[in-house]
N, C-alpha and C positions, 0 to 999 in steps of 0.2 A: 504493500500500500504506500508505505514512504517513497519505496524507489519510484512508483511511478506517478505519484503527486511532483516529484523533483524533476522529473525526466519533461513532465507537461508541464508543471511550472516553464518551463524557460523555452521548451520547444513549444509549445502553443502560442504563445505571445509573439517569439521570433522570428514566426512563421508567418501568422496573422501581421504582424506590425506592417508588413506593404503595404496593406489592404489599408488599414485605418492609420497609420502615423506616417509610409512610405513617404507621400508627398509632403510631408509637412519636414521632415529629415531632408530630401532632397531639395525644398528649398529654403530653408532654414539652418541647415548644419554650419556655413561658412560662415553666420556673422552670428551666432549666439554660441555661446557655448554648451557643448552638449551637457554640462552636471544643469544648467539653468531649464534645460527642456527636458530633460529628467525628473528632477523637482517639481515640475509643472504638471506634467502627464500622470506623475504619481499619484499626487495630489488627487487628481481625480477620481484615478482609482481608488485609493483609499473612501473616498465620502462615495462612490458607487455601490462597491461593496459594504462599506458600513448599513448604507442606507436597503441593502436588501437582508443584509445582518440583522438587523431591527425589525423591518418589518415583516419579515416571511419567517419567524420565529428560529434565528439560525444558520438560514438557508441562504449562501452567496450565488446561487443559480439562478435568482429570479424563476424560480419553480420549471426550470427548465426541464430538470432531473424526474417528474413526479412517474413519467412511465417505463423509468430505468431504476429495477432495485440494485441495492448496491451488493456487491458478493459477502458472503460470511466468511468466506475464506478465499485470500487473491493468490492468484497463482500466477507463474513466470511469464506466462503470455498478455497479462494485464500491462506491465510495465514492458512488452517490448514493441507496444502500439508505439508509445511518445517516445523510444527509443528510436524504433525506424523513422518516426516523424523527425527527430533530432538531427538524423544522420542526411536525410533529404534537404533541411533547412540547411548545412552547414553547406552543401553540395548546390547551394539555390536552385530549387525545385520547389514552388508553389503548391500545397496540396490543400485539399480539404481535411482541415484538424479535425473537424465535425467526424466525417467522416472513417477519418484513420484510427482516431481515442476512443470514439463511441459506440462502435463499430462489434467491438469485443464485450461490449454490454449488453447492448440492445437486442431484443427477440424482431424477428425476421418483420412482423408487420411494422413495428415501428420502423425499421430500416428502408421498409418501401415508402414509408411515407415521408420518410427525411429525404428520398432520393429525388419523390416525387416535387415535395416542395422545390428542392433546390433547382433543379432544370428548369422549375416553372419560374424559379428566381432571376436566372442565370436570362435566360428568353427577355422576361420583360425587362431585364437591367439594361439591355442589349439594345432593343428596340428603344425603350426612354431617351437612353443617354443617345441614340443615333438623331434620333428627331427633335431634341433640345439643343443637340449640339449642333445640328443642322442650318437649326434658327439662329444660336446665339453668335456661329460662326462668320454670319454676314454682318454682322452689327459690331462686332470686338473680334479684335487678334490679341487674343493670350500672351502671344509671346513677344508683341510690341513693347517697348522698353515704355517707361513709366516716368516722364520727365518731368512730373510735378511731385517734391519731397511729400508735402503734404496728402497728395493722391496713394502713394507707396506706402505712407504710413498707415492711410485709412486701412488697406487692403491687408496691410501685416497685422491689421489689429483683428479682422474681419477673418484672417486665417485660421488665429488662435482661437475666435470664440467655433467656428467651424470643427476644427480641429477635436476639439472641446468633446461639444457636442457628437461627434461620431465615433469618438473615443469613449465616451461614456455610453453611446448606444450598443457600440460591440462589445465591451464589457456585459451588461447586462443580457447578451445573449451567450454569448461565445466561452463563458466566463462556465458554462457549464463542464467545458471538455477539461476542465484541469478539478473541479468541485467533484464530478462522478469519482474519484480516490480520496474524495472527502466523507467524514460522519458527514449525513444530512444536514444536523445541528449543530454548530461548531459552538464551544465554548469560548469565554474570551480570550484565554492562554491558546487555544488553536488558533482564533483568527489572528491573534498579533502575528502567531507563526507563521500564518499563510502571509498575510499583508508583508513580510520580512521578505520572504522567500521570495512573494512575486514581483516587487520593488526591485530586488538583486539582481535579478535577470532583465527587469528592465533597464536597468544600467548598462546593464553591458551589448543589451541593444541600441542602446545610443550613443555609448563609446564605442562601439563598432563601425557607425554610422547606419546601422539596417542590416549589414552583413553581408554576406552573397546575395541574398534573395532580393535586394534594392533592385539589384538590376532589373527586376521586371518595370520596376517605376521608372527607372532611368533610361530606358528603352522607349518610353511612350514620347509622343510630341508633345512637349512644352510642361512637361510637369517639374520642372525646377524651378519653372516662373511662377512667383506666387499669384497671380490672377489664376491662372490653371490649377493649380495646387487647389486653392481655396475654392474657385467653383466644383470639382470633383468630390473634394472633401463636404459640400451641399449638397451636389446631388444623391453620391452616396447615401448620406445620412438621411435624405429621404425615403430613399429606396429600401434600405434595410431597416427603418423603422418603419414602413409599411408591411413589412411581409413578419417583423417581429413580432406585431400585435395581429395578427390574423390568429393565430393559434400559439399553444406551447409546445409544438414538434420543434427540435431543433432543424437547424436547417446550414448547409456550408454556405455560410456569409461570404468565403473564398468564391465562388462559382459567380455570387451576383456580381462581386469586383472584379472578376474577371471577363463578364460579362460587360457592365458598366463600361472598361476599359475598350474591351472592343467595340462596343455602338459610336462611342466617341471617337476613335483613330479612327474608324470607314468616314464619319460625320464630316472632318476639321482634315484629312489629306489631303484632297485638293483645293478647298479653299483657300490656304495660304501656300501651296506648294503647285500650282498646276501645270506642272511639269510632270507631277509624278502620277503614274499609274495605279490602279486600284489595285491587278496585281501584286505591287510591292509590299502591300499592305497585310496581303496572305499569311507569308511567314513568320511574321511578328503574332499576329492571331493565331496562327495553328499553331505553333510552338507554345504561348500559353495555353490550350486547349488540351495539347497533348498531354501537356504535363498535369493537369487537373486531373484529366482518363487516368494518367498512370495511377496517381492518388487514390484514385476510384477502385482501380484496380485491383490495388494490394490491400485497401481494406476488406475488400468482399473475399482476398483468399486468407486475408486473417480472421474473416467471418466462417470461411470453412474449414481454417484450421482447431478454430475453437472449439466449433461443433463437435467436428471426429475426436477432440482431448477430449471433452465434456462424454461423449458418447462412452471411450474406452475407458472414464474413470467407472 
């Protein structure tokens, strides 16, 4: 149980961190210092969790857990979910955490219906961000430099409440795939622990800068410019707190930002590049794509690994 609260401690977050802080490290990391957006992102976390700590009598998942019992007894294959998730994050390979930690819990319906949600995530995150970014793309260029101090500021200020806000929404979802190695109820000597552990690792996601896995954010067009940055980090945060509050099925929050990210790159390629072909645009998409499937993958054969352990115990 410890080993693998430790192992998603730090690979869940540093995996996920593209999705909800990516942009905000890639366009923020050179003029602040990373202990002050440390501090800050903490911070959040902390009054997130507290604030489901309180209310949900215990419970840091936002009830995300209720149709995943927890084992009486954890066995090797529990902690080698967020191991293998560990080893992909370090390797940058985007996967579904949801998917790869939960995977070794959940009974077979609840896994179609996490799989179901998330494609259907993944789809509308796709289409929104293609047909907003469509529009916004004739009216503002992102990556147009910003020659009024005061305009730069508004926008650096408008990052962080953005930033904020989307950080605190994938917390309260996401927040499940590292809590399933939790009691239900944490006591207050456990949540300090947790709160300790999960802070640690966030450090060293942003002493890192992101780590390997950045590069999917640093791939995209114009997301080290904070206009781009901070609009994605909106519309994200809509997106995923729409389909958050539909139901408590978990769902890979990975797939809708992966999703998200391609409606926007087909959206904004040739509006400011129209030289370039839609073609070129393929590789970058299917290569994040692929890499989700792979995700997908290897949770459904650690979904059938478990079974046949479970079977021949």
């Amino acid at each position: 149980m410890i080993l693998g609260f430790l192992l998603a401690s730090y690979s869940v977050v540093a995996n996920d961190s593209l999705q909800t802080l990516g942009t905000f490290i890639a366009s923020q990391s050179k003029r602040i210092s990373w202990t002050i957006l440390w501090i800050a992102t903490s911070s959040v976390m902390v009054v997130v969790l507290l604030w489901s700590w309180w209310s949900n009598d215990g419970d840091i998942s936002y009830g995300r857990l209720q149709r995943i019992a927890r084992p009486e007894i954890f066995q090797w294959w529990h902690a080698a979910a967020p191991a293998l998730l560990l080893l992909m994050t370090r390797v940058g390979i985007p996967v579904s955490t949801t998917f790869l930690v939960l995977s070794v819990f959940a009974a077979g319906d609840l896994l179609q219906d996490m799989l179901f949600k998330s494609i259907l995530g993944y789809s509308c995150a796709a289409v929104f961000a293609y047909c907003f970014w469509w529009v916004l793309s004739r009216f503002l260029n992102e990556r147009e430099r910003i020659e009024n101090p005061k305009t730069e500021r508004a926008w650096r200020i408008t990052q962080w409440i953005a930033t904020s806000a989307l950080w605190a929404s994938w917390l309260s979802h996401d927040m499940a795939n590292v809590a399933v190695y939790l009691p239900r109820s944490l006591s207050v000597g456990e949540l300090i622990f947790t709160l300790a552990v999960l802070t640690s690792g966030l450090a060293y996601v942003f002493w890192a800068r992101g780590g390997s896995i950045q590069k999917v954010v640093l791939d995209k067009s114009g997301t080290r410019f904070v206009r781009s940055a901070t609009i994605i980090d909106f519309a994200y945060a809509f997106v995923l707190y729409f389909f958050k509050e539909m139901n408590d099925i978990p769902m890979s929050t990975t797939w809708v930002f992966v999703g998200l990210l391609c409606g926007r790159e087909f959206a904004v390629y040739r509006q400011h590049d129209p030289q370039k072909v839609v073609t070129s645009v393929f590789p970058i998409v299917a290569k994040d794509f692929l890499k989700i499937f792979l995700g997908l993958a290897l949770s459904v054969l650690l979904v059938l690994i478990v079974a046949a352990l479970d079977k021949s115990a």
